[in-house]
C-alpha distance (Angstrom), angle and dihedral (degrees) to the residues before:
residue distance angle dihedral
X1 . . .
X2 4.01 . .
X3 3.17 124.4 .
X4 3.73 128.2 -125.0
X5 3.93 96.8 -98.7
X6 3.78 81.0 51.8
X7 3.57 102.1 46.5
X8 4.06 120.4 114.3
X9 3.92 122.3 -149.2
X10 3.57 120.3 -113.1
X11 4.29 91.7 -144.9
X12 3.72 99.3 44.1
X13 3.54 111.2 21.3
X14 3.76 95.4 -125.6
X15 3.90 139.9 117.7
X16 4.20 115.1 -76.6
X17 3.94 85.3 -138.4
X18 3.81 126.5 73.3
X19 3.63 96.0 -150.4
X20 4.24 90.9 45.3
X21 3.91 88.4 54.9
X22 4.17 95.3 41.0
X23 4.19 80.3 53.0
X24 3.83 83.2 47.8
X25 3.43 97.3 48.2
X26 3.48 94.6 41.7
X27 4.03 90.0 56.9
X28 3.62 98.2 52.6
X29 3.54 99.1 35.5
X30 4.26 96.5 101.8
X31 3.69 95.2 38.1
X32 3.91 98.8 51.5
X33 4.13 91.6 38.1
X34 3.92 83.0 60.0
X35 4.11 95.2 38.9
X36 3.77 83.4 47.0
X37 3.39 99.4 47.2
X38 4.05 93.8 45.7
X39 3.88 79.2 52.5
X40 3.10 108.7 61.2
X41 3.87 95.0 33.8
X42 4.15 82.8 63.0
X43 4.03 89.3 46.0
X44 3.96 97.8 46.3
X45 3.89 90.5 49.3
X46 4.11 94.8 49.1
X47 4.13 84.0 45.4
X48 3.34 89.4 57.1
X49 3.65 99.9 43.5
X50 3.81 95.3 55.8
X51 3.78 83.9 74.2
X52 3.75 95.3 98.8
X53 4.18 88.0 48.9
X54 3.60 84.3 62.4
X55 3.68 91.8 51.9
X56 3.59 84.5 53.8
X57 4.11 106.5 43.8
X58 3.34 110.5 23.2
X59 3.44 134.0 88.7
X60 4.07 118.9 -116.7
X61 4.32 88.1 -2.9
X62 2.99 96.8 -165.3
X63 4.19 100.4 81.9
X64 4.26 84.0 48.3
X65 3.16 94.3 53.1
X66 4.08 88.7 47.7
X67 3.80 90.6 50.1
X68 3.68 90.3 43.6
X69 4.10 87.3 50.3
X70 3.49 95.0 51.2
X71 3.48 94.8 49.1
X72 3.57 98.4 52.5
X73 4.04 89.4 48.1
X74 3.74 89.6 51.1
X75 3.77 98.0 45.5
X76 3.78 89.8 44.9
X77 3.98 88.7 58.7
X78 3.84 98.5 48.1
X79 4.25 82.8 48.5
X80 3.06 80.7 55.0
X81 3.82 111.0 55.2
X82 4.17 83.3 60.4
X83 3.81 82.3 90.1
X84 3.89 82.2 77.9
X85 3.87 112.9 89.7
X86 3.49 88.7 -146.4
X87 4.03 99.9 51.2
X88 4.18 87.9 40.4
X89 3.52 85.0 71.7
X90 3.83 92.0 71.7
X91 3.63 99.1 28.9
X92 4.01 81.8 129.3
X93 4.15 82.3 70.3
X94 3.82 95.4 44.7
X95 3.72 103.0 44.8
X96 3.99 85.1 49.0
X97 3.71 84.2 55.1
X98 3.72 100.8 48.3
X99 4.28 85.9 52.5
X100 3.52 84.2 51.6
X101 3.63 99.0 51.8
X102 4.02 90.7 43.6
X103 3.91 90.8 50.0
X104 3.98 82.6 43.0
X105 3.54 98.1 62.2
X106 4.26 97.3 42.9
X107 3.95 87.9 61.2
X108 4.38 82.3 47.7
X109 3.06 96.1 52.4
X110 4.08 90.5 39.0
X111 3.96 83.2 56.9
X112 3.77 92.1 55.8
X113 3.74 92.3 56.5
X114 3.78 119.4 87.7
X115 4.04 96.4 -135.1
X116 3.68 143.7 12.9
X117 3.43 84.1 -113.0
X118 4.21 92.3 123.7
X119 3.81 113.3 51.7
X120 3.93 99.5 -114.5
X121 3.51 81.8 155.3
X122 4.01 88.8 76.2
X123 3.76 89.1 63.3
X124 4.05 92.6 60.4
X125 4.05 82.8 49.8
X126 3.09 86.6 49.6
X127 3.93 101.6 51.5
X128 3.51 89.0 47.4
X129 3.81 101.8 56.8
X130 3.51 87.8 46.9
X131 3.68 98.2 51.2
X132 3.64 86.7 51.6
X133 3.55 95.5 46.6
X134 3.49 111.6 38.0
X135 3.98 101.9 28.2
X136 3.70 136.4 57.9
X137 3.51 99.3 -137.7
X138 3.94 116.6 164.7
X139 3.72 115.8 -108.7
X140 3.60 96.7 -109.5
X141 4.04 88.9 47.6
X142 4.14 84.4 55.8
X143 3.65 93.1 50.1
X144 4.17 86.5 57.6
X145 3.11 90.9 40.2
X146 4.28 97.8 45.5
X147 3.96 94.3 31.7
X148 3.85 106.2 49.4
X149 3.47 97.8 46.2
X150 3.78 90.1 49.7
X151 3.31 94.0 50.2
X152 4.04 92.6 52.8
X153 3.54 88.4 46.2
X154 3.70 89.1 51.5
X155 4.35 91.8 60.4
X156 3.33 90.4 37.1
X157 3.72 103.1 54.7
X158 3.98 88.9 34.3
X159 3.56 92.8 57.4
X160 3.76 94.7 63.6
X161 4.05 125.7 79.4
X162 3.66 92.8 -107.6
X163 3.96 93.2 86.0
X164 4.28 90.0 153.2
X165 3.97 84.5 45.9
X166 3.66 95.7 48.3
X167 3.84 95.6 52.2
X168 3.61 91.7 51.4
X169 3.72 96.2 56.6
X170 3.67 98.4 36.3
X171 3.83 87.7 48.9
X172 4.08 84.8 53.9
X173 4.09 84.9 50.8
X174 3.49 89.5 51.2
X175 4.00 98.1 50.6
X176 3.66 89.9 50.6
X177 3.63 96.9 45.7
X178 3.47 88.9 56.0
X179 4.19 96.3 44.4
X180 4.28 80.3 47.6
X181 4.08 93.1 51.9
X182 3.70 100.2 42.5
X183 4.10 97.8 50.0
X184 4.18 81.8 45.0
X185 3.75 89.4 51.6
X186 3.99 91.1 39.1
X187 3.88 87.8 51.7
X188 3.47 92.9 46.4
X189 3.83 94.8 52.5
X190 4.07 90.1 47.2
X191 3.46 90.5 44.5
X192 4.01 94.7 57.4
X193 3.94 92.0 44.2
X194 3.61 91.8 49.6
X195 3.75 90.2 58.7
X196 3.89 91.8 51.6
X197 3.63 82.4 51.4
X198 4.16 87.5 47.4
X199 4.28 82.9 45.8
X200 3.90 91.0 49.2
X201 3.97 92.7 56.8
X202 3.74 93.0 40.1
X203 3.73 90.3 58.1
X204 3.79 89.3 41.8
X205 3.93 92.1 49.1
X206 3.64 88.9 49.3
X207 4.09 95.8 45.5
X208 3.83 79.6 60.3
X209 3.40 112.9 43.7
X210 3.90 83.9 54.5
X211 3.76 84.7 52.1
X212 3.75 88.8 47.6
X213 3.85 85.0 41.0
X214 4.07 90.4 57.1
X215 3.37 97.0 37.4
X216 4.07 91.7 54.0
X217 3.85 80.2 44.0
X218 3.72 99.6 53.7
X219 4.23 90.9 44.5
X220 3.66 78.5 57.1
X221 3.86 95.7 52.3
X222 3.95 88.9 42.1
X223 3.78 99.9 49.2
X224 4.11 87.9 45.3
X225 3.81 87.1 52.8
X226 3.81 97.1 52.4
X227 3.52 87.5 43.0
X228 4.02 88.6 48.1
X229 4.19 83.9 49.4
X230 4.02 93.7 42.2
X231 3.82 96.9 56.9
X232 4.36 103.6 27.0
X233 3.72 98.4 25.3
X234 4.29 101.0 48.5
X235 4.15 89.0 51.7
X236 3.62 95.5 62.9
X237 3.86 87.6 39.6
X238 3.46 91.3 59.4
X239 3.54 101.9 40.0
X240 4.19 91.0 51.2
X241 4.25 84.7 53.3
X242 3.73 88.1 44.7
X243 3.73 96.4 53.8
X244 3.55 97.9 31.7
X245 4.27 83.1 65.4
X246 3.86 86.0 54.3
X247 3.93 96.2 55.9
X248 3.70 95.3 38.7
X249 4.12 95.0 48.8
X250 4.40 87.4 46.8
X251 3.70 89.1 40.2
X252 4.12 92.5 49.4
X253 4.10 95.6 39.8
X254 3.56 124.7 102.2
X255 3.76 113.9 -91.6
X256 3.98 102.9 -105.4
X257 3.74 83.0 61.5
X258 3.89 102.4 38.0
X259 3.95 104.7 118.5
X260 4.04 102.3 -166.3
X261 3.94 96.7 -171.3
X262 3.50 91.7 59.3
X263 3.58 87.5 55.0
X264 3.58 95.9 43.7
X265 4.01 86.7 51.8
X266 3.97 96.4 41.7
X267 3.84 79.0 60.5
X268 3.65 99.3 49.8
X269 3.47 89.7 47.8
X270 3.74 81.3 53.0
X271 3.31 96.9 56.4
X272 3.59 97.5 42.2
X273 4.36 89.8 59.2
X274 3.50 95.3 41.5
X275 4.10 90.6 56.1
X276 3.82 86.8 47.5
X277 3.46 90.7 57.3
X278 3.54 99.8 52.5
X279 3.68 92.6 42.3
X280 3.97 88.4 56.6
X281 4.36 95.0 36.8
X282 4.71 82.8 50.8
X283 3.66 85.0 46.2
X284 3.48 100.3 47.7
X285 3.79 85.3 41.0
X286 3.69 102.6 56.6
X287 3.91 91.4 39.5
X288 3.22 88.9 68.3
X289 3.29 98.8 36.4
X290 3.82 81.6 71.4
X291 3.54 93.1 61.3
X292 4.25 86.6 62.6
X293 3.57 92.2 57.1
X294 3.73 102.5 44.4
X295 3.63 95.7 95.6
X296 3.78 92.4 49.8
X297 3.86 109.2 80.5
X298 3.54 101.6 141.5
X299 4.02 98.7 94.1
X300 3.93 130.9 118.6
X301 3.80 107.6 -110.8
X302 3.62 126.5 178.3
X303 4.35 103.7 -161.4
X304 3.98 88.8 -170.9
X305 3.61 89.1 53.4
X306 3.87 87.7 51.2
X307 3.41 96.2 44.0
X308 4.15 96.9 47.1
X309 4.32 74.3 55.9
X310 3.89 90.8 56.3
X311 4.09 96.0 56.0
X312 4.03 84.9 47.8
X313 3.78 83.1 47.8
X314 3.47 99.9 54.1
X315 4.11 123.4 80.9
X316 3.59 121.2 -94.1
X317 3.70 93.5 -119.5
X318 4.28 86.4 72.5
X319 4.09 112.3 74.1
X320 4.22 97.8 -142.2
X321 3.79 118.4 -162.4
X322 3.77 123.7 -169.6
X323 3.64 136.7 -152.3
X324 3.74 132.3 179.8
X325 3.49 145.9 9.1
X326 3.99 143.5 -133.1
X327 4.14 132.3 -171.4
X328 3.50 123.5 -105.1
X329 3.87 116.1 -66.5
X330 3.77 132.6 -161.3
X331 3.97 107.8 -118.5
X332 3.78 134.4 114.7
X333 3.84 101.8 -50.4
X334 3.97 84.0 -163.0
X335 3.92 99.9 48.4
X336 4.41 84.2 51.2
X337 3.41 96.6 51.3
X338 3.45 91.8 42.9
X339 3.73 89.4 53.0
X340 3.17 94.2 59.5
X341 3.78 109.9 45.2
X342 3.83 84.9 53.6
X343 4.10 87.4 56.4
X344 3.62 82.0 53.0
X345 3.61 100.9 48.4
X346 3.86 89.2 42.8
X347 3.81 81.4 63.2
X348 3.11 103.0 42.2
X349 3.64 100.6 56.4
X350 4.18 107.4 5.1
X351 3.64 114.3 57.8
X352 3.71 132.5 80.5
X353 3.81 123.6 -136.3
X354 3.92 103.1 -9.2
X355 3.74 120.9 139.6
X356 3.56 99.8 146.1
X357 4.22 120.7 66.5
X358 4.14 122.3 -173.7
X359 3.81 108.8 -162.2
X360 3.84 115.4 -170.1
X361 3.96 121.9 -175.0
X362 4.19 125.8 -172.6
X363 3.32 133.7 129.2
X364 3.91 130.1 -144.1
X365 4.19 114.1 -162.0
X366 3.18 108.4 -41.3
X367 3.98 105.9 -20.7
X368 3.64 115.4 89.1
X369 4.11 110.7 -150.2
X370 3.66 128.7 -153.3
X371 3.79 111.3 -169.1
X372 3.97 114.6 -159.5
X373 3.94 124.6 -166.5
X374 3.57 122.5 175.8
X375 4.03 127.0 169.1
X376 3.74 100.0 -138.9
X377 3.45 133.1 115.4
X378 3.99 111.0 -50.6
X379 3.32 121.4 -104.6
X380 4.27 118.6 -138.8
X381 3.35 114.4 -125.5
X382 3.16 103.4 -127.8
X383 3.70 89.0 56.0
X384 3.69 79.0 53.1
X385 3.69 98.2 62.3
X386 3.46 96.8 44.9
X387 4.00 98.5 54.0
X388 3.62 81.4 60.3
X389 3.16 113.1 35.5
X390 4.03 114.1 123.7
X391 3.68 107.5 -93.6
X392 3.84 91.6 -124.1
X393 3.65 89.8 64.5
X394 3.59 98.4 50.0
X395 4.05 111.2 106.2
X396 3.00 102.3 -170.9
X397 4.19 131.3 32.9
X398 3.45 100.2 179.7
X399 4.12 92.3 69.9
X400 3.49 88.6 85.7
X401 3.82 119.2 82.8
X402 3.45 130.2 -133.6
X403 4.18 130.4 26.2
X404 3.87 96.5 -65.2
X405 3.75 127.2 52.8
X406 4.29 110.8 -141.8
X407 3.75 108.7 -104.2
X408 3.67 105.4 164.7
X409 4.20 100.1 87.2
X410 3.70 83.3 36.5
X411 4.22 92.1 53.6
X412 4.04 85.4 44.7
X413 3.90 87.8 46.6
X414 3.95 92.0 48.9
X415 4.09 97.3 39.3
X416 4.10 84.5 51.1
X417 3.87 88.4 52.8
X418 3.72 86.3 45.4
X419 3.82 89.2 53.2
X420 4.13 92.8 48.1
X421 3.76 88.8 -109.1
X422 4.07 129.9 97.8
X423 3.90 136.2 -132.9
X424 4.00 114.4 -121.6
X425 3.84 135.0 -177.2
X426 2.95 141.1 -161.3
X427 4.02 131.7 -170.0
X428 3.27 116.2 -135.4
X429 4.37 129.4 -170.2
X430 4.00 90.2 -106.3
X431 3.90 102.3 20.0
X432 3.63 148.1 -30.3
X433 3.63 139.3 -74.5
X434 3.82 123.5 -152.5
X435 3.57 127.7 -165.3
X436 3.85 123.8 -158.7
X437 3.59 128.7 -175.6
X438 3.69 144.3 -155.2
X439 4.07 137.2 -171.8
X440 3.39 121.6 -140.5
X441 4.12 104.4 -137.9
X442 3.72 91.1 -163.0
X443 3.83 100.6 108.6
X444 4.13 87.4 50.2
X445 3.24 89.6 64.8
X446 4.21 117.9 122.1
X447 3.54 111.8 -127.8
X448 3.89 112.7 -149.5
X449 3.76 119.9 -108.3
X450 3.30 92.6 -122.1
X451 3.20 94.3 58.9
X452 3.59 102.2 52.7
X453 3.92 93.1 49.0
């Protein structure tokens, strides 16, 4: 069933909704400008060619042939004025008129003739089957264009003796009409339903290039995470199986040659790689867990709640302050939370030297802001960007030292993408201040039909 942007009228063979038939419009507009234009360049050269028939049939040929002259001249000047951008927009109206005028002048020059002797009325047949035929005229343009000239041939032919003679022909003008204005108003109709068709597979090719578009995406995400488990995930591996030789060879030796501090330190070493790799596996896990949620926007979140979390969060040995406060938003709940238990771990366990933390929450619109300021040791930019760079930008994963590569800014950076924010720094002479954003999805939300009736 179609819906009411889609629907067609019965009467004039174009789209119920405004907006459906400006889309229309807007769609065909190149390809009937040219059609038209090819048209009428066909119609204005046979016009003008029938001048040596009239030198032939008519009576006193000279006055056709002026009527006939003038016509083309005029009709050649209002072709003309489609070089304007702003009359090409209604070249529908002025090719209907140019028709008009040519159909016009056959039933003049039929009134300067003494009979109906010659069959002018051919010429209006004529006219017609090649405005239907050759042009795209709307359907309201062909009913100008069919109906007036009937109707003048109509007077003229009636006001001549041959009364039996003048029914016959106008009857013939009348068939044809007809024949002309249905296959116009048949085109027009396909024409319109082969554009919803056209819409349909737009949509559909759209749907799956953003399939395409994800799927590209998530091979992206995959191969970053493999490479992600290849270079930080294999070192711990190896140094657990490493170790784990040392115990078992000073557990299994004889007792003279037992060493229990190397056993005791094989096993803290142990301990050490096997934390490592669960801290990289969890944060490999939850940033891609962001990745699942990133469609889903439509949660109630409450960022002051979250943030009253992150100075619970964060160790004792770090004073936190707090400023501000904002109502509840709809976002990912998930990708906030997770924001800000990575701030915390980043605190916990990444900076150098801070003891004091500034936390400062307002919101402006739609984006909800939280300011951080810490006084520890500041951090370069460019070390910036790269601790949060996405990993499927990252080139290379063995620039970063040690057995585990720093996720936490990077999960922040990813869950404020996630939320339709970002995550700034700046350095600053004693610190750094950080600047995390969020979008409130409220105002994207659909509203039912129902309810809006």
């Amino acid at each position: 069933m179609l819906s009411e942007t889609d629907k067609i009228s019965l009467l004039s063979s174009r789209f119920a909704s405004k907006k459906s038939e400006a889309a229309f419009q807007a769609h065909i507009f190149k390809r009937n400008i040219k059609v038209n234009a090819w048209g009428i360049g066909i119609g204005l050269s046979v016009f003008i060619l029938y001048i040596f028939s009239d030198f032939i049939d008519t009576v006193n040929p000279s006055r056709p042939v002026i009527v006939r002259l003038i016509t083309f001249v005029l009709s050649a000047l209002l072709f003309s004025t489609l070089l304007s951008p702003r009359i090409r927009k209604h070249h529908d109206l002025v090719i209907a008129v140019i028709v008009l005028l040519m159909c016009s002048s056959l039933n003049v020059i039929l009134w300067l003739q003494p009979s109906l002797d010659n069959t002018w009325y051919l010429g209006l047949i004529q006219s017609y089957i090649m405005a239907a035929v050759l042009l795209r005229l709307s359907f309201h343009s062909m009913c100008l264009v069919v109906g007036a000239p009937f109707v003048q041939f109509v007077i003229v032919a009636g006001s001549m003796s041959e009364q039996q003679a003048a029914l016959l022909q106008s009857t013939n003008v009348a068939l044809v009409g007809v024949i002309a204005l249905l296959g116009v108003y048949l085109m027009q109709r396909y024409q319109r339903v082969d554009f919803l068709k056209t819409q349909t597979i737009s949509e559909q090719n759209i749907q799956l290039n953003a399939l395409l578009k994800d799927a590209r995406r998530d091979n992206q995400r995959k191969v970053a995470a493999l490479n992600m488990l290849v270079h930080f995930v294999k070192t711990p591996l190896h140094q657990i199986s490493g170790f784990s030789d040392i115990v078992m060879d000073s557990l299994a030796s004889d007792n003279d040659q037992h060493d229990p501090e190397a056993g005791v330190e094989s096993a803290r070493y142990i301990k050490e790689a096997t934390a490592n790799l669960a801290s990289s596996v969890n944060s490999l896990l939850i940033y891609h867990r962001l990745d699942e949620v990133e469609s889903r926007k439509e949660e109630p979140a409450s960022v002051t709640s979250a943030i009253a979390d992150l100075g619970e969060l964060i160790e004792a040995g770090i004073k936190v302050t707090t400023e501000g406060s904002t109502g509840e938003i709809r976002t990912s709940e998930y990708a906030v939370k997770t924001a800000i238990q990575s701030l915390a771990d980043y605190y916990n366990t990444g900076p150098v030297g801070v003891s004091k933390l500034m936390l400062t929450l307002q919101q402006q619109d739609d984006i909800v802001s939280l300011m951080l300021r810490d006084d520890g040791q500041p951090k370069p930019s460019q070390q910036f960007v790269e601790e949060t760079k996405p990993l499927t930008k990252i080139e290379n994963y063995l620039t970063s030292q040690g057995s585990d590569m720093p996720m936490a800014l990077r999960i922040v950076a990813r869950a404020s993408e996630v939320c339709g924010g970002e995550f700034l720094h700046e350095e600053l002479p004693d610190g750094n201040a950080f600047t995390l954003t969020f979008r409130d999805f409220s105002s994207q939300m659909i509203v039912p039909t129902s309810v809006v009736a």
